[in-house]
Residue, then its C-alpha position, 0 to 999 in steps of 0.5 A: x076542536x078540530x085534529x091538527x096534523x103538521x107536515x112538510x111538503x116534499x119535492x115529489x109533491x110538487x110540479x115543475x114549477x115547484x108548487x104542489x100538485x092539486x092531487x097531493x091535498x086529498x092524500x093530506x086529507x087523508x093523513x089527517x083522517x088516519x092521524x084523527x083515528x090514532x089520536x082518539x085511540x082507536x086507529x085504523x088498522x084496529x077498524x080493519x081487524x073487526x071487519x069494518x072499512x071507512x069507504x071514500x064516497x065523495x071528496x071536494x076540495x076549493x083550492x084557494x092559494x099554492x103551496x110550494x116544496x119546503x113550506x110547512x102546512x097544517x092539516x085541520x081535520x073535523x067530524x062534521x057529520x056523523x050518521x049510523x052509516x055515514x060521515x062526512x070529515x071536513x078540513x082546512x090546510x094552512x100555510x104554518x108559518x103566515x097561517x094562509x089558507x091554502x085549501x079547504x075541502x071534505x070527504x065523505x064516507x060510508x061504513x062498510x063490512x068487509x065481509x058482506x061488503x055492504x053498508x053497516x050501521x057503526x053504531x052497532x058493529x063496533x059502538x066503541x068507535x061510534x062513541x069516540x066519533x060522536x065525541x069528536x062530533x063539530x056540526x057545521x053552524 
């Protein structure tokens, strides 16, 4: 069951026209990632204490319809894949009121250790968050 995360869209979101800017969706990605993280309990600043980072290494994202200051949108966010090294989050953003999908899109990452900034196997830095991930764990059909 994918993390849902529910915000209000602000005006500085949005453009002159009233209608969020396209950048602002891949800041609500990334929202929800960080909502996702806190709500298996293991959030992101306590990732960053042990050293690890969660490296951006690719987004795309499908804009399919506007969304306007004032609305309400939710934010599905997925784990859809999950390496020793890598992952790949996907996500869904909704209308909240009339459910319209407004854009779909997905990130990816890679595990990195701060200390060496190079890549690092999550399964064996900190297995503890592997496990909660591989929990979480919704493959593509």
């Amino acid at each position: 069951m994918p993390y849902v995360y529910t915000r209000k869209v602000q005006f500085y979101e949005t453009d002159a026209m009233g209608v969020v800017h396209h950048s602002n969706y891949i800041r609500w990605f990334e929202e929800a990632r960080v909502g996702f993280m806190e709500d298996m309990g293991f959030g992101y600043d306590r990732l960053n204490d042990l050293g690890v980072d969660i490296a951006v290494t690719g987004v795309n994202c499908e804009y399919l319809s506007m969304t306007r200051f004032g609305q309400t949108v939710t934010v599905r966010a997925r784990l859809a894949v999950l390496s020793h090294a890598r992952m790949t989050v996907r996500y869904a953003v909704s209308d909240a009121a009339s459910g319209a999908l407004r854009v779909t899109g997905e990130t990816r990452h890679g595990f990195l250790s701060r200390e060496a900034n190079r890549p690092v196997a999550l399964k064996k830095a900190v297995p503890e968050l592997y496990a909660l991930f591989a929990g979480k764990l919704e493959p593509d059909e």
